[in-house]
C-alpha positions as CSV (number, residue, x, y, z in Angstrom):
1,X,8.1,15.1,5.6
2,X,9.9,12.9,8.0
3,X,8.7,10.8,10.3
4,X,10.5,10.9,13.3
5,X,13.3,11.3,11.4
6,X,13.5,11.2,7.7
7,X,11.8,13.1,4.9
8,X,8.1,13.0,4.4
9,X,4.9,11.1,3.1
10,X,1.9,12.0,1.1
11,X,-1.6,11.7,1.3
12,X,-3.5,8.1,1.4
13,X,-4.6,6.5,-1.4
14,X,-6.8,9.8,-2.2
15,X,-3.5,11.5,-2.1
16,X,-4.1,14.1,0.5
17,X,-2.0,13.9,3.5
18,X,2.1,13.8,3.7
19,X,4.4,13.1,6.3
20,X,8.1,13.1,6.0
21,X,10.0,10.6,4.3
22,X,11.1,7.7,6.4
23,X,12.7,4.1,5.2
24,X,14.2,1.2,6.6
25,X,15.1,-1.9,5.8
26,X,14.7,-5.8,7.2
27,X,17.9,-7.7,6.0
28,X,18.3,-11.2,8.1
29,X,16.9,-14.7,7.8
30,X,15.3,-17.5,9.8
31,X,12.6,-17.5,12.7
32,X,11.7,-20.8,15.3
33,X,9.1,-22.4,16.2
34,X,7.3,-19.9,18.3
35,X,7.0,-17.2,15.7
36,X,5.7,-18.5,12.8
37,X,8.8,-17.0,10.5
38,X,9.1,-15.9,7.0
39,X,12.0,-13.6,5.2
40,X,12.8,-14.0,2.4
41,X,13.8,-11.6,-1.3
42,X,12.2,-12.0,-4.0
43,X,12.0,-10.7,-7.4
44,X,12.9,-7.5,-8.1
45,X,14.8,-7.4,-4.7
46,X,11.4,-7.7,-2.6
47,X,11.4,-8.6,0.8
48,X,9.1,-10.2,2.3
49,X,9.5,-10.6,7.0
50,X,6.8,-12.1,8.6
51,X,7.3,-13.5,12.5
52,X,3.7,-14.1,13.9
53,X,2.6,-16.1,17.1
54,X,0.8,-18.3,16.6
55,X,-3.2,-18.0,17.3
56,X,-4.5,-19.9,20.4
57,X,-7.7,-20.6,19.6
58,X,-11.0,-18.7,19.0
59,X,-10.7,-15.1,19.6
60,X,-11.6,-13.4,22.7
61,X,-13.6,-10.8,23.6
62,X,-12.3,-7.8,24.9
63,X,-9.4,-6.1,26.3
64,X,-7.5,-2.9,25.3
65,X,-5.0,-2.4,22.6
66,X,-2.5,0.4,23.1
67,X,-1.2,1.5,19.8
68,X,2.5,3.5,19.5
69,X,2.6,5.7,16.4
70,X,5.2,7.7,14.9
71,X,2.5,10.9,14.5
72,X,-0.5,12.4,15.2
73,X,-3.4,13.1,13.1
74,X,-3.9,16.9,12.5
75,X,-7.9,16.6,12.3
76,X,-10.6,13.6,11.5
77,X,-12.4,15.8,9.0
78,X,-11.4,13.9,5.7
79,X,-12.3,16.7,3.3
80,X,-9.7,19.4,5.2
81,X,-7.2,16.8,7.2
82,X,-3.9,15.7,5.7
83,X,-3.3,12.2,6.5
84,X,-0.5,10.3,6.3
85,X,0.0,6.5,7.3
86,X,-0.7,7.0,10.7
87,X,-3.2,9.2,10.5
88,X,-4.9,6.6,8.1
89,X,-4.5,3.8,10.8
90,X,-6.7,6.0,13.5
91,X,-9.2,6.9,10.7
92,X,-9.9,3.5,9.9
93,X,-10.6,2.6,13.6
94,X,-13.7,5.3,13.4
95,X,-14.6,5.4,9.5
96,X,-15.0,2.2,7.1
97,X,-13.6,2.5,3.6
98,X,-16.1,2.4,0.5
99,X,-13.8,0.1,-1.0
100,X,-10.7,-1.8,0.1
101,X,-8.0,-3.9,-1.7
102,X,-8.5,-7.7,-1.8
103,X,-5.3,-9.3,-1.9
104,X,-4.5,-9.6,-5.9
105,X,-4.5,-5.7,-5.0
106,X,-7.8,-5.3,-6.5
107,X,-10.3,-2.6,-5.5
108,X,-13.6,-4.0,-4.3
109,X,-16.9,-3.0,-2.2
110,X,-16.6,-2.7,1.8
111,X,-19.0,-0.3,3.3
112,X,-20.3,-0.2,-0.3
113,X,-22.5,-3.1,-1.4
114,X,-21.9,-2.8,-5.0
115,X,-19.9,0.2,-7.2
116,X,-20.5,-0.6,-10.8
117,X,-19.6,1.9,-13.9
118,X,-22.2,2.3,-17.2
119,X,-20.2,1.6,-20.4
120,X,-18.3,4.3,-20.7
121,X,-17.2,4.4,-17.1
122,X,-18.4,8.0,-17.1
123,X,-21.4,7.5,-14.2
124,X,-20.8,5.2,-11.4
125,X,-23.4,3.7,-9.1
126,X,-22.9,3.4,-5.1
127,X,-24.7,1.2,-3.7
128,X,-25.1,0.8,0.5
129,X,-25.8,-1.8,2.5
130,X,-28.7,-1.9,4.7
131,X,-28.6,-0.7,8.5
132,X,-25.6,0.5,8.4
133,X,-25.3,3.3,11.1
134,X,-23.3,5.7,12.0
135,X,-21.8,5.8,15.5
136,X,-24.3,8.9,16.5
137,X,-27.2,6.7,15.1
138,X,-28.1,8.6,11.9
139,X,-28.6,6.1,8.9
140,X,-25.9,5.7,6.4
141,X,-28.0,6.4,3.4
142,X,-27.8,7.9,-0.4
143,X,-28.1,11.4,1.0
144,X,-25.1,10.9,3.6
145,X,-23.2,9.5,0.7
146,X,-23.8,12.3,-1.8
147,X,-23.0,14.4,1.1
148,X,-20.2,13.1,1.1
149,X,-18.7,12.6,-2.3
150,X,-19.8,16.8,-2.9
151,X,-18.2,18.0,-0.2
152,X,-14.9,16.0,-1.1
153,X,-14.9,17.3,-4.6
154,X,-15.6,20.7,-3.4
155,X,-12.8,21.0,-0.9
156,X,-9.9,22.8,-1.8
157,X,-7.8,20.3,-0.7
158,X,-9.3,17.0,-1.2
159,X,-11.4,18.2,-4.8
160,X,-8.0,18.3,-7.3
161,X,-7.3,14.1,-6.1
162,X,-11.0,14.0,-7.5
163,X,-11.0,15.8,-10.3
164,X,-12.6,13.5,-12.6
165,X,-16.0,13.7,-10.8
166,X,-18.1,16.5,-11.8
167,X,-17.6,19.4,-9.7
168,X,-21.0,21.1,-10.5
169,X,-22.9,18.1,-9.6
170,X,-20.7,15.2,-8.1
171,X,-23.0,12.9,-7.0
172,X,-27.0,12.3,-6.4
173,X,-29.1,9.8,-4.4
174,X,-31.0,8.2,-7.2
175,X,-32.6,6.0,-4.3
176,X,-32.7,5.3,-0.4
177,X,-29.6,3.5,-1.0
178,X,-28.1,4.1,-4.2
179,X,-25.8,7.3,-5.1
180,X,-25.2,8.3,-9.2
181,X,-21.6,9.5,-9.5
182,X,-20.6,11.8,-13.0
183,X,-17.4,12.3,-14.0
184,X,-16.3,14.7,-16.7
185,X,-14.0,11.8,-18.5
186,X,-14.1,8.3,-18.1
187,X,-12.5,7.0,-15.1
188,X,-12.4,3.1,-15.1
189,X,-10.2,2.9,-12.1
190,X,-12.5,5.2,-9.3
191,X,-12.8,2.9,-6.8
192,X,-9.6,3.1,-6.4
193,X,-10.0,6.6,-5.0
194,X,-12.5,4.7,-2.8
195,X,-10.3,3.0,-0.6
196,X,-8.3,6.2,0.8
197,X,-8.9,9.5,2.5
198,X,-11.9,9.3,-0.6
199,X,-13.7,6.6,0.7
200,X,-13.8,7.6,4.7
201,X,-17.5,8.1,5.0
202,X,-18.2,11.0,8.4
203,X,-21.9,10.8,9.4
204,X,-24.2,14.5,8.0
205,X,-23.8,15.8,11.3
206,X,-19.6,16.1,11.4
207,X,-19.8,17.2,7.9
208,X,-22.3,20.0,8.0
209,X,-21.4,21.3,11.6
210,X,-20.6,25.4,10.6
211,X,-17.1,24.9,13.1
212,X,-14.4,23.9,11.5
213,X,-12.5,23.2,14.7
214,X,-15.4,20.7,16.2
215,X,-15.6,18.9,12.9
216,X,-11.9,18.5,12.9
217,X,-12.0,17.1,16.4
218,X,-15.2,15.0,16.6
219,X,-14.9,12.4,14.0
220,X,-18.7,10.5,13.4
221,X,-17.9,7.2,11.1
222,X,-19.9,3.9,10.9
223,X,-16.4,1.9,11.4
224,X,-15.9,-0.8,14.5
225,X,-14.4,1.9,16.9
226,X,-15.7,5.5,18.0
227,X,-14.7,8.7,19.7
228,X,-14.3,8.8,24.0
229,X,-11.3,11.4,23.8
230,X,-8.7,12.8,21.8
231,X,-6.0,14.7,23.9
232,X,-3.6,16.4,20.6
233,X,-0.4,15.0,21.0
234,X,-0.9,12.6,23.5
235,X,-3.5,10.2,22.8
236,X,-6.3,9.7,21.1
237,X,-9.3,7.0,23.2
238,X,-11.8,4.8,21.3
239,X,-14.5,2.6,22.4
240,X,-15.9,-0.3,21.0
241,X,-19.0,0.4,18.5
242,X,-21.9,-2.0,19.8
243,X,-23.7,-0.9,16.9
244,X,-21.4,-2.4,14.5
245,X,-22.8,-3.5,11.1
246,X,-20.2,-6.6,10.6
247,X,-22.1,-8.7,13.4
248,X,-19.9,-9.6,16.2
249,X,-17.3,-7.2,15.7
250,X,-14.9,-5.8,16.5
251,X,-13.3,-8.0,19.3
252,X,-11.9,-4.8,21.3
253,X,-13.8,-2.9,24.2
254,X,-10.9,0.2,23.6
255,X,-7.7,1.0,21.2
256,X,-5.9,3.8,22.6
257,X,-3.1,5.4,19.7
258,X,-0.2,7.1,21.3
259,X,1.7,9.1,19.0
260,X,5.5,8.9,20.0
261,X,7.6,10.5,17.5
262,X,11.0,9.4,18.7
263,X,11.4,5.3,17.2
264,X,13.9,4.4,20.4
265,X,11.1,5.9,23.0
266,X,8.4,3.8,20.8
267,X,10.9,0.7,20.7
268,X,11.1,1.0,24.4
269,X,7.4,1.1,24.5
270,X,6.6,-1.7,23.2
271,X,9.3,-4.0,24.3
272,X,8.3,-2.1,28.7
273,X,5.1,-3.7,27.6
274,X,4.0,0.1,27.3
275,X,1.7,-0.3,24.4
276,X,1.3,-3.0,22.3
277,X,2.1,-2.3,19.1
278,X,4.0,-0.1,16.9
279,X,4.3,1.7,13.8
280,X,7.9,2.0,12.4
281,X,9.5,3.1,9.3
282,X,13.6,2.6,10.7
283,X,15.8,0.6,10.1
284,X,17.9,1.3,13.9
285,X,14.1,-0.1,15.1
286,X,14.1,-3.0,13.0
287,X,17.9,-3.8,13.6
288,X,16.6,-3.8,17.4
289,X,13.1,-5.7,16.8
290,X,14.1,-8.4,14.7
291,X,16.6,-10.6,16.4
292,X,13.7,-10.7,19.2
293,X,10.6,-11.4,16.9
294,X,13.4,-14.4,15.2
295,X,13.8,-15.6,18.6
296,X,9.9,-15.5,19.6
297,X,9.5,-12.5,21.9
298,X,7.3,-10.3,19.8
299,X,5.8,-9.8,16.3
300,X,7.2,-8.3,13.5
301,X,5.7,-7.4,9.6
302,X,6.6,-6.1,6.7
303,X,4.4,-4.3,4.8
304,X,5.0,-5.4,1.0
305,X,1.3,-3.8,-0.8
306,X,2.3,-1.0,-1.3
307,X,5.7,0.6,-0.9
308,X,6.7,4.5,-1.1
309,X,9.3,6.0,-2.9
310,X,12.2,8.4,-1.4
311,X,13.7,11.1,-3.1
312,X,14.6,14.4,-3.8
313,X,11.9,16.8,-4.8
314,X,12.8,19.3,-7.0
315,X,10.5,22.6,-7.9
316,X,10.3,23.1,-11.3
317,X,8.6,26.4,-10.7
318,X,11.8,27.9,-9.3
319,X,15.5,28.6,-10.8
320,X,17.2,27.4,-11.0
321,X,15.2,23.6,-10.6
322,X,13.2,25.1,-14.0
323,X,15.9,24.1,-16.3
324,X,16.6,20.3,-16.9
325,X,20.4,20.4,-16.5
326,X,20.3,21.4,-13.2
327,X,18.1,18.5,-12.6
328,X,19.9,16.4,-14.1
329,X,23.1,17.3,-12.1
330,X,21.3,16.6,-9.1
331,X,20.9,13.3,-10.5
332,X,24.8,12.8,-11.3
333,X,25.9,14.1,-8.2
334,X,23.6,12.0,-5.9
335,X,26.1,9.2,-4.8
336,X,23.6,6.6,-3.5
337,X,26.5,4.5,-1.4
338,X,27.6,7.4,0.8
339,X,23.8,8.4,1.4
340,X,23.2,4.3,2.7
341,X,26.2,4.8,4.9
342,X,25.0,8.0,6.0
343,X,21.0,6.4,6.2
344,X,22.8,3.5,8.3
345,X,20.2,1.5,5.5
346,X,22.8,-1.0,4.1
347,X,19.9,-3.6,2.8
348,X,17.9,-1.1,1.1
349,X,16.4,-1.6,-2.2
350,X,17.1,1.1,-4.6
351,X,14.6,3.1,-6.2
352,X,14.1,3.4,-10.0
353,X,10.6,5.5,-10.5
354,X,7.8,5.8,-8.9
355,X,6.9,1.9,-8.8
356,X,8.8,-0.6,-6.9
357,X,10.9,-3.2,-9.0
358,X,8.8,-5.9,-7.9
359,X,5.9,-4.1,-9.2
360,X,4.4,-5.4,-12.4
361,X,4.3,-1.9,-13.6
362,X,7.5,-1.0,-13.4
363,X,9.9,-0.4,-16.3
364,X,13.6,0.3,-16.0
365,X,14.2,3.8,-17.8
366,X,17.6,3.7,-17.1
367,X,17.8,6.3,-14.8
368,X,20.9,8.5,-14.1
369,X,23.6,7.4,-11.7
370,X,26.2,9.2,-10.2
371,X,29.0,10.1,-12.3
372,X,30.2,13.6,-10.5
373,X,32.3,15.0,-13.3
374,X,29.1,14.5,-15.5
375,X,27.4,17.0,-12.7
376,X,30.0,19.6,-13.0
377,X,29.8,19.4,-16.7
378,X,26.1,20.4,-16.4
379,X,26.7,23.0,-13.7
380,X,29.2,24.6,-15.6
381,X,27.1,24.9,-18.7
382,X,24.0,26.5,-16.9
383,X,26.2,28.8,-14.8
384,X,27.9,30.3,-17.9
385,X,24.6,30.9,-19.8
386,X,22.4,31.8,-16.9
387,X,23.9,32.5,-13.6
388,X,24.6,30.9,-10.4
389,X,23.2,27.5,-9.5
390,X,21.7,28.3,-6.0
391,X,19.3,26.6,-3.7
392,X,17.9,25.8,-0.9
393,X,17.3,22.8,0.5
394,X,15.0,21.9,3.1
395,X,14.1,19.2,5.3
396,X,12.6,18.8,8.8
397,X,14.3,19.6,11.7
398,X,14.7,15.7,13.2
399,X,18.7,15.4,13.9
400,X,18.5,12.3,11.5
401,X,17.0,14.2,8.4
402,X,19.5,16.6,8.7
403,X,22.7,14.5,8.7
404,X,21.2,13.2,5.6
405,X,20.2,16.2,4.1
406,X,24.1,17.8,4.7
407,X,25.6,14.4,3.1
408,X,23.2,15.4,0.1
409,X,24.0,18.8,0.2
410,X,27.7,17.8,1.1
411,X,27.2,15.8,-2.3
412,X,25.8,19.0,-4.8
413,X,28.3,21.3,-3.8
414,X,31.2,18.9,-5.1
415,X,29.1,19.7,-8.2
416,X,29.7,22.8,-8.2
417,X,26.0,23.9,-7.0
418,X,25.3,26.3,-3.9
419,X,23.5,24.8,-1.6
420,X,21.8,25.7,1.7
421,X,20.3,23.9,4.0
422,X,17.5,24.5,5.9
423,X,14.7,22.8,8.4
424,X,11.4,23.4,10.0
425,X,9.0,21.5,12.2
426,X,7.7,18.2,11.3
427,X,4.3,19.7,11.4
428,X,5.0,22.6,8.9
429,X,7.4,20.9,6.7
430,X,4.2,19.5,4.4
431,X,2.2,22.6,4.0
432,X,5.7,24.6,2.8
433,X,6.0,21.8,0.2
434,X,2.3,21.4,-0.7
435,X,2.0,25.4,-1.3
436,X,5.2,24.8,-3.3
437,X,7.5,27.0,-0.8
438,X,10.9,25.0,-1.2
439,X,13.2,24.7,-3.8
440,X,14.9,21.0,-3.0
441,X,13.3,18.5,-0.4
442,X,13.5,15.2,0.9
443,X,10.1,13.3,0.5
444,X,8.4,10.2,1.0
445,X,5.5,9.2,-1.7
446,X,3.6,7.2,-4.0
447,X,2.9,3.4,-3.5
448,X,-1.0,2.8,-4.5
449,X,-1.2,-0.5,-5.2
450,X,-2.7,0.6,-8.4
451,X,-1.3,3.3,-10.2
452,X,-3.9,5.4,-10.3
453,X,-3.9,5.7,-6.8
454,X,-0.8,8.2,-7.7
455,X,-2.5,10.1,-10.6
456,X,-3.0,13.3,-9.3
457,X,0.9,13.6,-7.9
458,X,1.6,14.0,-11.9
459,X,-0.9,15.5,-13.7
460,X,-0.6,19.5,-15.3
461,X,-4.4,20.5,-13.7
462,X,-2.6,19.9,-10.0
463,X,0.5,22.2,-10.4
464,X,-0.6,25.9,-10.0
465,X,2.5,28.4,-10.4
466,X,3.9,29.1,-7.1
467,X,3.1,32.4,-5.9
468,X,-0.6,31.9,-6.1
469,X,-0.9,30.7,-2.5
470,X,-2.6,27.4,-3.9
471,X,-1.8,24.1,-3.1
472,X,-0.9,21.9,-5.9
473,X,-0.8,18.1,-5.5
474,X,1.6,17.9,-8.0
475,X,4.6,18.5,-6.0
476,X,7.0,18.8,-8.6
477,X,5.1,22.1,-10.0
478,X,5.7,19.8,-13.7
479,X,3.3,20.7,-16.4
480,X,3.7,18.0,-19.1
481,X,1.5,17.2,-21.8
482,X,2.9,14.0,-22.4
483,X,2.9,13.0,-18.8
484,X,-0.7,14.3,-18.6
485,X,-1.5,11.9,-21.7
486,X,0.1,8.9,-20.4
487,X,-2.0,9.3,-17.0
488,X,-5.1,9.4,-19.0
489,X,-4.2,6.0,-21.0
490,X,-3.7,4.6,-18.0
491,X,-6.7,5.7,-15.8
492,X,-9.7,5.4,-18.5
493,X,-8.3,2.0,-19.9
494,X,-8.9,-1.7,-18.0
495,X,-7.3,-3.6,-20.5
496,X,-3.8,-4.7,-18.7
497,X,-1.5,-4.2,-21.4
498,X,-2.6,-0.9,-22.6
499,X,-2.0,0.4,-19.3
500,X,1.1,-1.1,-18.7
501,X,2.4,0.8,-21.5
502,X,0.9,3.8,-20.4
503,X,2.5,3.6,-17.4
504,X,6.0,2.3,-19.1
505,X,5.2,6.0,-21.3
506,X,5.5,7.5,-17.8
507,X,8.2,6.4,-16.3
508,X,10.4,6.9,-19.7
509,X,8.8,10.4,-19.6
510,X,9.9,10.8,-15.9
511,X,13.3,10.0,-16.8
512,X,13.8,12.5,-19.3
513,X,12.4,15.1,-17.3
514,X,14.3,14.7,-13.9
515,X,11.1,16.7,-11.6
516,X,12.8,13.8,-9.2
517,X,15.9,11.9,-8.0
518,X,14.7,8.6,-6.9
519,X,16.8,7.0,-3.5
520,X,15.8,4.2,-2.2
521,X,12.6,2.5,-1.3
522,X,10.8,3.1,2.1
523,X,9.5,-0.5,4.0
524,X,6.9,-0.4,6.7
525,X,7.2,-2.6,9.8
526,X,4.1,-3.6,12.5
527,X,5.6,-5.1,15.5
528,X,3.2,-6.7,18.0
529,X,3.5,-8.4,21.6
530,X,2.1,-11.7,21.2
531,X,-0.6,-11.6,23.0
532,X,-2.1,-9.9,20.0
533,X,-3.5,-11.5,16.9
534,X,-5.0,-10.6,13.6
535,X,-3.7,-7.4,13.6
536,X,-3.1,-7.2,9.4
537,X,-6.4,-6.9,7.7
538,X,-9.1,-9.5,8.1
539,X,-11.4,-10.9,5.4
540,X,-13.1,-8.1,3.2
541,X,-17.4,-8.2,4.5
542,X,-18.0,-11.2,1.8
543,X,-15.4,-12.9,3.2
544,X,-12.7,-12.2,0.1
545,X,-9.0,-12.1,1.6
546,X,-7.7,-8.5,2.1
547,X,-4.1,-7.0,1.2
548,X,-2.8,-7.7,4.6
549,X,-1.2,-4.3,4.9
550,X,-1.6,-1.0,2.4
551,X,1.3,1.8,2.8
552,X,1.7,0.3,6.6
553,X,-2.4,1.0,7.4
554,X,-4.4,-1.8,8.8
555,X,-8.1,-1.9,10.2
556,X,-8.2,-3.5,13.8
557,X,-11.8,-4.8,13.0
558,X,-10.7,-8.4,13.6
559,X,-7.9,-7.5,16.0
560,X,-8.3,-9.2,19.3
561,X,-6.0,-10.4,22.8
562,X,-5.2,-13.1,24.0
């Protein structure tokens, strides 16, 4: 789905909310004295931008922090909402995550106390912490929790990203503060599903409400920032939680999110003094933003734990995207340097599969590259033995996505393939793809810091035929048994190297099949005025250092003014 212009994301690190693709690209060097600078590439072509101001002092109490997104949320309910980076940054103002990522990218306890497997990492034990609240004054306890956990395995759309647990009885509160959790299979990595959409704990009364519509719209967490008003589209008003469990915070009296979908309106906003910070996934915005965070006049970050993927989605459900050549064609014909001129994203870094090259999990497979006559060759074949190669190809309706998507579909049709394009609202474009109703797209996805974050984008359970009218996680609508058994390595194993090569298996699997044509890969920027600080991810509760930023979403816990 695109963000305000580009293709579209997924769903958090529970995997249930896209948006539309979007990427950009930092490419300069340097900084001063005022801004605290850091850019540099590193291995595997991974950039790292960092201009911050620098602290003056102790933080201060109070103040309001308006907050310029790309999108709004579509609901707060996390067992029926589809959230996307934004999305996830205005959840975590009202919910706290079970579990969040320390900075080695390693899932530990947050609003949990302790998670801890038995032996065969087939039960899991939740433990809470002691008065905790939530924002309506009900206890966070083992009943809330198992609440919780059953309702997210039961929901249609949240239930397939949590397949392992047991859907007959998911979870049970063996004490006033402890939860048992039963999966069907071993799953050594579930707190990993913990620190998402999955792990966004809503007080009993949002959850068992009968109206869909108020628990949509009244979201009832424990986290340092609750409900005054959300106006759809416009804004959505928080007030500081005096009940907060993390003693003396959060700093904020208010964070006010503005969702502002065009990035030159947002730029503006910021840099009229507007809002004060930003959300952006262009590279026109950073071209504009970083001279001025180099120079000292604002704040700019790159988010480098955990970067999505762009590419082109094909439906393997549909002709003529269920035969391999014609994937494969797509591949040949996709010539990555017109599509960069076309992206205006001359510094991006290529993608290769689903990990990023800097990523220790990443494996190079080779991929194809564009060799056109190859394409035709292909083409040719599957036209004379089964018909006409003919498509459509969607994206959103953003004047941005579709330039790109008619350079790509300017791109096929040299192939020999017959392409048409087509768009539809930023708002619709994720439920045509999650219900499998396109043939070719343009999306934005993946990035979990740990790879199991991504599992259910792959696996055979999540890809119902199309025509059902189900959603299926797996976008692709691939069934592979070899994929499936290469996810399983991965996810019931913690020894390092056997799931390295699990995930190798993968991605050499991937590349044979072709369900995707990777692009390039999409980089997340905060941009701050200076006057506020610790606006990446503060300390994790036992004072453990946090990934700074996951997939562009921060908590504001620790965020303050100066």
């Amino acid at each position: 789905m695109a963000r305000g212009g580009r293709p579209w994301r997924a769903w958090s690190a529970l995997g249930v909310g896209m948006l539309l693709v979007a990427s950009c690209s930092s490419g300069t060097e340097g900084g001063n004295d005022d801004a605290a600078p850091s850019t540099a590439t590193g291995a595997g072509g991974q950039r790292s931008v960092e201009y911050l101001a620098p602290e003056p002092g102790a933080p201060t109490p109070g103040g309001t922090l308006a907050y310029a997104l790309e999108a709004d949320a579509d609901g707060f309910d996390p067992t029926t909402a589809r959230w996307s980076g934004p999305a996830l940054i205005m959840a975590n103002a009202v919910f706290d995550p079970l579990a969040a990522f320390d900075a080695d990218g390693a899932a530990r306890p947050y609003l949990a106390e302790s998670i801890e497997p038995n032996d065969d990492y087939t039960r899991w034990t939740i433990t809470l912490r002691d008065g905790v609240t939530f924002q309506n004054g009900e206890s966070l306890d083992a009943e809330a929790l198992a609440l919780f956990i059953t309702k997210m395995r039961q929901s249609p759309l949240t239930g397939p990203a949590m397949a392992p647990v047991d859907e007959t009885t998911p979870a049970v509160a063996t004490g006033p503060m402890t939860v048992e959790v039963t999966m069907t299979q071993p799953w050594a990595t579930y707190p990993v599903a913990l620190t998402g959409q999955g792990g966004l704990v809503p007080a009993p009364e949002q959850l068992t409400n009968p109206d869909a519509a108020w628990r949509s719209d009244n979201p009832i967490g424990t986290g340092p920032f609750a409900l005054q008003e959300w106006v759809k589209g416009s804004r959505l008003t928080l007030d500081r939680n005096d009940a907060y469990w993390q003693d003396g915070l959060p700093y904020l009296d208010n964070v006010a999110f503005v969702p502002i979908s065009d990035n030159n309106a947002r730029d503006d906003a910021l840099l009229r003094g507007d809002v004060d910070m930003e959300f952006t996934t262009f590279s026109s915005s950073v071209q504009r933003l970083e001279p001025l965070a180099r120079a000292g006049e604002i704040q700019l970050v790159l988010d480098s734990g955990g970067r999505e993927q762009l590419f082109l989605l094909m439906n393997n459900d549909k002709a003529p995207f269920d035969d391999v050549r014609i994937r494969k064609a797509v591949a040949l014909a996709f010539d990555y340097d017109t599509y960069l001129q076309v992206a205006k994203e001359p510094d991006a870094i290529r993608s290769e599969g689903p990990f990023t090259r800097s990523s220790p999990w990443f494996v190079d497979t080779d991929f194809p590259t564009y060799d056109l006559e190859a394409a035709k060759a292909l083409v040719a074949e599957y036209e004379a033995e089964v018909g006409p190669a003919a498509f459509e190809f969607r994206t959103t309706d953003n004047p941005e996505n579709q330039a790109i998507g008619q350079a790509i579909a300017d791109m096929l049709t040299a192939a020999g393939m017959d392409v048409t394009t087509t768009s539809e609202s930023q708002t619709s474009y994720p439920t045509s793809i999650v219900f499998g109703a396109y043939e070719l797209a343009y999306v934005r996805l993946f990035g979990s810091p740990d790879p199991d974050g991504d599992a259910h984008w792959f696996l055979s359970e999540n890809a119902p035929p199309v025509g059902q009218g189900t959603i299926g996680l797996n976008l692709a609508r691939m069934r592979d048994a070899q994929v499936d058994e290469a996810i399983m390595r991965g996810r019931t194993s913690t020894d390092r190297n056997e799931r390295a090569e699990a995930y190798a298996d993968l991605q050499r699997r991937l590349t044979e099949l072709v369900p995707y044509v990777w692009m390039n890969e999409s980089l997340k920027y905060l941009a701050a005025d200076n006057s506020v600080h610790d606006f990446l991810n503060g300390p994790l509760p036992d004072g453990t250092p946090a990934m700074p930023i996951v997939g562009g979403v921060t908590r504001l816990t620790h965020t303050w003014k100066s």
